[in-house]
N, C-alpha and C positions, 0 to 999 in steps of 0.2 A: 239133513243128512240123507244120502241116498241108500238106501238099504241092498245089501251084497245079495238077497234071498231071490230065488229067481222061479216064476210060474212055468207049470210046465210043459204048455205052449213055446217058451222060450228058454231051450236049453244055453247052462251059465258057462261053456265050456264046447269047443266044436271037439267031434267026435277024434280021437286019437290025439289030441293037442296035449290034455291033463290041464289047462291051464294055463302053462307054459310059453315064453317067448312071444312074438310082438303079438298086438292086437291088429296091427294089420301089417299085410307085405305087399309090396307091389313090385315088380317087376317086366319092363322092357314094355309100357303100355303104350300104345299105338292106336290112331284115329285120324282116318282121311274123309275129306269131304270135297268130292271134287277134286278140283287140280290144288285145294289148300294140306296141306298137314297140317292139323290142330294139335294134335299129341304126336312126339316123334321120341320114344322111347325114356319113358317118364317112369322112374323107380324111387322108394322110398320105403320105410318102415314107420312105426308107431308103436312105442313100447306101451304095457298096461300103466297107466295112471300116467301115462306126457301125454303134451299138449303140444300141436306140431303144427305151426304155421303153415300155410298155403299160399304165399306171396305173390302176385304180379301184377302187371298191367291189364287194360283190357283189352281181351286177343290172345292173351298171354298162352290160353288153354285152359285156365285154373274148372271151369263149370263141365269142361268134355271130363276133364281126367276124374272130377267127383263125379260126375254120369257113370261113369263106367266103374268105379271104385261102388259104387250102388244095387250096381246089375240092372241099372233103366235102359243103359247104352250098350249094344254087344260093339264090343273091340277087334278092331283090327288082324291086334296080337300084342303077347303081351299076358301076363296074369294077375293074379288079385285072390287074396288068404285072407281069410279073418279068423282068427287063433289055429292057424293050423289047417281051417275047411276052404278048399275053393270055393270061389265067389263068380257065378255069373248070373245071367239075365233070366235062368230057370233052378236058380242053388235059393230053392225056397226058405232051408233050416240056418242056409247063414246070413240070409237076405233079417232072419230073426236079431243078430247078435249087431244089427247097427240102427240107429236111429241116427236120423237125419232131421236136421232141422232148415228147410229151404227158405231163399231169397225170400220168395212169393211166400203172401200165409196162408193157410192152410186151415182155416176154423171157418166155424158157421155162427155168422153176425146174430143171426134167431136164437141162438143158443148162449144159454149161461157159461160161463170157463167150466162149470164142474159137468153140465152136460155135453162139451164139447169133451170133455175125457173121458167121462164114460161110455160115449159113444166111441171113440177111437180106441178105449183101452176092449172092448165087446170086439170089432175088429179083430184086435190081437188074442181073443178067445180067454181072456179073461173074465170073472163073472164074481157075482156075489160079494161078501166079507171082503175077500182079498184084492179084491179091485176098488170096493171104499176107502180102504186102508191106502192101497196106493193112491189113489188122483189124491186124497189128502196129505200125502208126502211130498208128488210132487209140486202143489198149491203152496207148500211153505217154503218147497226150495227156489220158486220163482217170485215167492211174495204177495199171493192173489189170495191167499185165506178168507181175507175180508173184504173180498170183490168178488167170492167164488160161485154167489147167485145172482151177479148183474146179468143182463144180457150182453155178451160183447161189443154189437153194433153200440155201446156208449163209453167203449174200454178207449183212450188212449192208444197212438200207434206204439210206445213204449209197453203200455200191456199187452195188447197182443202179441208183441212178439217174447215178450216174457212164456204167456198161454202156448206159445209156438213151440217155446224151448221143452214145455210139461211136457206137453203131447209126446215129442219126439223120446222123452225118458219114460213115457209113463211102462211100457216093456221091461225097462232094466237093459238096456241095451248092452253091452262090452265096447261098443267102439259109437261114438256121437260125431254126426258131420256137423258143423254149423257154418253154415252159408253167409255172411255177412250178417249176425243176428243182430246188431247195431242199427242197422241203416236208419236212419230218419227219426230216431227216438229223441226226448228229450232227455237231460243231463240224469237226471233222477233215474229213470230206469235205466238207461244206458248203463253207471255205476250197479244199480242191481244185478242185472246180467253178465255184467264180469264178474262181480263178486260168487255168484251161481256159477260161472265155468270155473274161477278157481277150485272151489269146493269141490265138484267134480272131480277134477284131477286130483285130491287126493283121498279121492274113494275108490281109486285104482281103474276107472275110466279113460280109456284113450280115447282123445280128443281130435278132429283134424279143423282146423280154423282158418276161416278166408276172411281177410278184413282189407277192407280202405283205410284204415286207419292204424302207422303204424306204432302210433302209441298203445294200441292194443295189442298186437303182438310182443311190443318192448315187456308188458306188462304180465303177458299170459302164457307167451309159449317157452318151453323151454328148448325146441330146435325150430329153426328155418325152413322153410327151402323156399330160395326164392327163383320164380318160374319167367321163359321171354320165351316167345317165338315157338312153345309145345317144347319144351325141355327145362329142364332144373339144371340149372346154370351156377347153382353156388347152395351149399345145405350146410348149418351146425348150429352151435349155440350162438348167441347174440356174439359174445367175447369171440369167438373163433372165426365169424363171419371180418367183423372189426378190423382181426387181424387179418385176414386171407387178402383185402385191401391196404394192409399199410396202414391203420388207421390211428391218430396219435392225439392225445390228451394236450388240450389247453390249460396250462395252470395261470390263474389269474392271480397276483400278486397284489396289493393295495402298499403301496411304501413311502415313505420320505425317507429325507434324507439324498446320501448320491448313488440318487437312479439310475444314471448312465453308469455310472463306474461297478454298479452291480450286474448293468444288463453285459458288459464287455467281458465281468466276470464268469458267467453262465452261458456266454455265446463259448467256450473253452472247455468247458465241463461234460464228460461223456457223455452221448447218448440224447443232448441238445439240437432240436433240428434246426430252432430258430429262438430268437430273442428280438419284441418287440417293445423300445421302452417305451412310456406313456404319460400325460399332467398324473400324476399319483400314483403312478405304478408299473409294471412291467406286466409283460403277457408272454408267455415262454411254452415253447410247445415242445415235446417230449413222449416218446411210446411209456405205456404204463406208469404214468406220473406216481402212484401210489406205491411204487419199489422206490423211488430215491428223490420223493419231495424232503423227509426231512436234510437230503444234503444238499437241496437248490436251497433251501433256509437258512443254513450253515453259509454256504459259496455268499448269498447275496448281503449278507449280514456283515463275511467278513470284509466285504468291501465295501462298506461305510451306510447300508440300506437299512430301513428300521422299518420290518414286514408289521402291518399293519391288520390283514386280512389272507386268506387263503380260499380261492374257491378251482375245485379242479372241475373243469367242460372235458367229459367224454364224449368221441364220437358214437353216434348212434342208428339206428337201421337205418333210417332214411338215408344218411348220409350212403351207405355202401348201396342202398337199391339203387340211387342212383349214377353211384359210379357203373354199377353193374348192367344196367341194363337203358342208362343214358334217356331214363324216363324218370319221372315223379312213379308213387303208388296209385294215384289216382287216375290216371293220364287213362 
């Protein structure tokens, strides 16, 4: 569990905020390099306690726009809040209220995981009592307790970046970047580390998430945005993205009996886009199958079918990144 109490190096609340409204805002952010636009007016929020996807290609912009959401990269134009306090590349007290956790790691192989935090939490002008207390908090919420006097140079790359995640918390941050904290792990930590940013999120932590992989964002975030060409191209929840393409539910059927005379049934029946019959079954596609499956069961039943199985296929992120933006996520 991540603990709400906050030292007081890093204050829990930017000044005139109370608390209040997103953890982060961004607005109309901009970043040229040369004759390219890498960021071309990139805006978005993060409420306390979401988890907010960063989706795109690469190229996309997704590393400029967290450069500059950071205050490492000064911007074009364009702004960036974190609870209320402007955010730039000399806003030292709200440079406080984020921890980031980057691509590259960030630890020192000679050192044990618990001396690599205590050296980074001394950084952050934390000391004493209250700084043993934390690296041991966040030891258990990455799952290194019993790894917390090895030297790292023997840690697995799924440890370290576990170690990667502590550090970046070890402040108590209000708002956590994480850069792709997946990459290259094996299955075991990889599951650690989502299960660690769940719990985050509901310790009232906003979250921003850049992944290759969109079974992790299916899994973690609860908005989008997914990013092409230095703009956000399309933003909401999974279901609202889904829809904003069109997107329509497989319902898989398993039947005997007469399967054509069911699927003729169903191709009639509102709101049917298509009816595929099959050796043992039908395949029927349909928006929101889960409002009127039980009267495709009814329709195919009464026309002599004897439903065997039910299994409904919704479409899923990948599916729309790539209508959207005519790339894979990984590309």
């Amino acid at each position: 569990m991540v603990s709400t109490s906050t030292p007081a190096s890093a204050p829990a609340v930017a000044p005139g905020d109370g608390g209040t409204g997103p953890v982060l805002r961004c607005d109309g952010l901009r970043k040229r390099f040369g004759e390219r636009q890498a960021v071309d007016g990139v805006g978005f929020e993060i409420a306390q306690g979401e988890t907010y996807g960063l989706l795109g290609p690469n190229g996309a912009g997704k590393t400029t726009t967290i450069s500059m959401i950071c205050g490492v990269l000064t911007r074009d134009g364009g702004e960036v809040r974190v609870l209320g306090e402007p955010l730039d590349v000399d806003a030292v007290d709200a440079k406080r209220l984020i921890g980031v956790v980057p691509q590259d790691l960030a630890i020192y192989p000679d050192l044990s995981a618990r001396e690599n935090l205590d050296f980074f939490g001394r950084l952050y002008g934390m000391r004493g009592a209250a700084l043993r207390t934390r690296v041991a908090e966040v030891l258990e919420i990455v799952e290194l307790t019993d790894r917390a006097k090895e030297r790292t140079a023997n840690y697995s790359g799924g440890m370290k970046r576990r170690l990667n995640i502590a550090i970046g918390l070890l402040h108590r941050p209000r708002l956590l970047i994480l850069d792709e904290p997946t990459v290259g792990v094996d299955p075991q930590s990889r599951n650690a580390i989502l299960t660690s940013v769940e719990t985050l999120g509901t310790e009232g932590i906003g979250i921003l998430y850049t992944t290759h992989y969109m079974e992790e964002a299916e899994r973690l975030c609860d908005r989008v945005g997914i990013m092409d060409e230095g703009r956000i191209i399309a933003e909401g929840t999974r279901d609202e993205l889904i829809r904003l393409v069109g997107g329509t539910d497989r319902v898989s059927l398993g039947a005997s009996g007469d399967v054509r005379a069911a699927a003729d049934a169903l191709r009639s029946f509102d709101g049917v886009t298509d009816v595929t019959a099959r050796e043992g079954g039908l395949d029927v596609l349909v928006p929101e199958a889960s409002a009127i499956l039980p009267h495709l069961l009814e329709v195919a039943a009464a026309a002599g079918a004897s439903v065997r199985s039910v299994e409904v296929i919704e479409p899923d992120l990948e599916a729309v990144f790539l209508h959207l933006t005519g790339k894979a996520l990984r590309d």
